[in-house]
N, C-alpha and C positions, 0 to 999 in steps of 0.2 A: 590499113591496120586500125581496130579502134582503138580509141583515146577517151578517157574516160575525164571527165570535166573535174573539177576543183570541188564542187558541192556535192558530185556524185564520190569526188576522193576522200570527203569528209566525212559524208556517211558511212561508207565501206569500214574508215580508219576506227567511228564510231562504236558499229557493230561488231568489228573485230576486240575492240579495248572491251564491250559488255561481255562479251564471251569470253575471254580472258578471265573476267572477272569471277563469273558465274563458274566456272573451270575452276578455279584458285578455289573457291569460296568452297563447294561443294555443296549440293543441300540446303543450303539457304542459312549455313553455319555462321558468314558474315553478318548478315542482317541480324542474328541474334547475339552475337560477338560487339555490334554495335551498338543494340539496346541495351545491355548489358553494361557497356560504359556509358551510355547513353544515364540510364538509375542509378550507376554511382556519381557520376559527374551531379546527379540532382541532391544527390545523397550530402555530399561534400560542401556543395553549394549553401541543404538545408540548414549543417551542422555552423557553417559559419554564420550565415544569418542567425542563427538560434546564439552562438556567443556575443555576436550584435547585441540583440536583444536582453541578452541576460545582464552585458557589459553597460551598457545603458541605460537600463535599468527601468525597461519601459514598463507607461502604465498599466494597461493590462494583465502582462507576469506577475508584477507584482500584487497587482488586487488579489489573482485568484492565488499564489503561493500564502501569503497573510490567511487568508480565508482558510485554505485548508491549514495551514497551522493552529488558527483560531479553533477552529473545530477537531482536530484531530486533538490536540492540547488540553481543551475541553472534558473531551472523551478519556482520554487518560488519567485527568486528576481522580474524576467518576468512579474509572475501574479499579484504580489503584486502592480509592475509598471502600470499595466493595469488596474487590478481590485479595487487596492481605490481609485483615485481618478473616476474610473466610479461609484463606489458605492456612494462617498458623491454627486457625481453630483446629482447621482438617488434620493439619502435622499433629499438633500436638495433643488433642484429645482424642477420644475412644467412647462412642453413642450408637445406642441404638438406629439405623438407617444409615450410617456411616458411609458403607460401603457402597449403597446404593445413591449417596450425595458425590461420591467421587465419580461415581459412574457417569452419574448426568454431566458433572466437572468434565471428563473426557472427552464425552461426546461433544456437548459448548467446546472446546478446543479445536477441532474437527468438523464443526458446523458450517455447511454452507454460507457465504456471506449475504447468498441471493435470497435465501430462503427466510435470514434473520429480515432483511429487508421486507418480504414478504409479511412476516409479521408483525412487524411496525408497522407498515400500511394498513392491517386490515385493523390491528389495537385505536390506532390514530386517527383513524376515517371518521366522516360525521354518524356513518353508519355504526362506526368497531363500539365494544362493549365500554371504550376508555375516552373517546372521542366525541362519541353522543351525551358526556358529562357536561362540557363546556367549562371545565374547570380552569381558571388563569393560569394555574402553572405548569396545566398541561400543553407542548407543544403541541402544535397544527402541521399539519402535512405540506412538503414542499416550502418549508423553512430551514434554517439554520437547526432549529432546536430539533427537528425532529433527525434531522442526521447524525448530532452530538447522542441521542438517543440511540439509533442505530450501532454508530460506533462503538459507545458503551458496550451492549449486550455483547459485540463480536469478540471484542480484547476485556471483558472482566475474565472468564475461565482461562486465558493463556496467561491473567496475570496470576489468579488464584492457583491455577496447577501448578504454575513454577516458584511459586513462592511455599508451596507445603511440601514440595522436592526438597527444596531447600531448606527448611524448619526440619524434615526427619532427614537429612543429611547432616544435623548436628550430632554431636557426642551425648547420646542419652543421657553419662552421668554428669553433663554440667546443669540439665536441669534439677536432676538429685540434690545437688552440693548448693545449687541456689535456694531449693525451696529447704535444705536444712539449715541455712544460713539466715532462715525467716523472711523469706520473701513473702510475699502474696501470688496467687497463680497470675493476676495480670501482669506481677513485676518479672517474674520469673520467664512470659511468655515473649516481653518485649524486650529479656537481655538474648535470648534464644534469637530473635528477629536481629538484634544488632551483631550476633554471630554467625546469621546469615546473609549479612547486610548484601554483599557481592550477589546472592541467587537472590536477592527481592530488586536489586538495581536490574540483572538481567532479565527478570521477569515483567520491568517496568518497559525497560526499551524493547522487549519480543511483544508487547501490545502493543508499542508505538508503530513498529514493522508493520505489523497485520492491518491497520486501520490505514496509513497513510497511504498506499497503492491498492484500497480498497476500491469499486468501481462500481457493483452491482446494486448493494444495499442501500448508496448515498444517490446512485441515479435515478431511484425506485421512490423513496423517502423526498428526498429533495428536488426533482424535476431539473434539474442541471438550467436554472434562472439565471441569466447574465446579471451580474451586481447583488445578486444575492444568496444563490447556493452553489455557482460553481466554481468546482474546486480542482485540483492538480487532475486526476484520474478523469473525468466527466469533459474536462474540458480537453484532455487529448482525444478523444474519442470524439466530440464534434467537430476539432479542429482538423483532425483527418478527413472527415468525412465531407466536410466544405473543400477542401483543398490546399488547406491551408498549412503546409507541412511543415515551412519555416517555426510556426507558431507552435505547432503541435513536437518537433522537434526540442524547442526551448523548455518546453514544460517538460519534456521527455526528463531531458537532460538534468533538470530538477530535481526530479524526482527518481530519478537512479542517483543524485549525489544525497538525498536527504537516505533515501534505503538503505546503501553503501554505509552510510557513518553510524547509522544504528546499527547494521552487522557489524564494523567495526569497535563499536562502541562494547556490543555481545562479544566480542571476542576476547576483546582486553580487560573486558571484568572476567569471564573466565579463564586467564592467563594467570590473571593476579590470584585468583583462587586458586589454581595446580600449585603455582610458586610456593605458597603459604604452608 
């Protein structure tokens, strides 16, 4: 009778456990059931390296988070200088081309951010109509300034629209009862603005949103420089693409918490505004 040897009993036992397997599995359903945990397990992994990082406070994070605050911060004061008082103008007067100034106003709102970028480049270039001046206080291409630039143009129309929402979402006759009380129309138009104070705060932080997870226009303008123009957005995008997902996770993480607190910033000035 045969008898099958020890190393011939091991593979049999072998063959029989892989078929088992494959049997169980179906289709090739385990192997993707494994990858499967296999990307969460990295995911997990990346998420605590990333609180590492953030808890520690490494240097890196922190260069490119500074950076883009610096610049995004920047870009804000800018818009905010441009776009209220263009917004109360918009609210509160009545001119010829008006409608046609809001118009463009909507579209700036709505605007590509890639395409603002586009524009910058070709204005800024040694070639562009603005570039080939050589003027000192014009920024250069692939610096800081030229993406405070960028930023500007994208959040001045979301700060001007929301702020002449808010100038004609005042009570018509407090302007009445002020300019009969001898005001002047500039005093008149900045008690209007401090009656709107809530829609010109929210129209300050809905700029801040748009520009800080901005990606396109600051990668195009600024060339994403280590030590000098990269910023939150730009660097998660190379940090992935190197491999580097811990890293790229951290800034993630960043910058969903800095997003986060301007929506909730937006929310709770418009809270306080219903309550009123």
């Amino acid at each position: 009778m045969y008898s099958p040897s020890a190393v011939q009993a091991r593979a049999i036992s072998a063959s029989l456990q892989a078929l088992g397997r494959r049997q169980s599995c179906g289709r090739g359903h385990c192997t993707h059931f494994a990858r499967g945990r296999k990307a969460i397990n990295d995911i997990a992994q990346g998420l605590v390296q990333a609180v590492r990082l953030i808890l520690t406070r490494d240097p890196a994070v922190v260069e490119i988070v500074l950076l883009s605050l610096r610049v995004s911060g920047i870009a804000l004061l800018f818009s905010a200088l441009i776009g209220i008082p263009l917004g109360a103008l918009l609210g509160l007067s009545r001119f010829v081309g008006r409608r046609l100034v809001v118009a463009l106003l909507y579209t700036g709102m709505g605007f590509p951010p890639v395409v603002v970028g586009l524009f910058v480049y070709m204005m800024l270039s040694r070639s562009g109509p603005v570039g080939r001046l050589g003027l000192p206080y014009v920024p250069t291409l692939f610096t800081s300034g030229a993406m405070i630039v960028a930023q500007t143009i994208i959040s001045f129309p979301l700060v001007a629209g929301f702020t002449m929402a808010a100038v004609m979402g005042v009570d018509p006759q407090l302007r009445q009862q002020v300019m009969a009380l001898g005001a002047t129309r500039a005093q008149a138009a900045l008690t209007l603005l401090v009656e709107a104070r809530v829609g010109v705060l929210v129209s300050i932080v809905a700029g801040f949103g748009s520009i800080i997870s901005e990606v396109g226009a600051v990668m195009m303008v600024g060339g994403n420089i280590d030590h000098s123009t990269r910023v939150l957005t730009t660097a998660i995008v190379l940090e992935t693409n190197k491999g580097r997902f811990n890293l790229a996770l951290a800034l993630g993480v960043i910058l969903l918490a800095l997003s986060f607190l301007a929506n909730v910033t937006v929310l709770r000035l418009q809270g306080r505004a219903l309550d009123q």
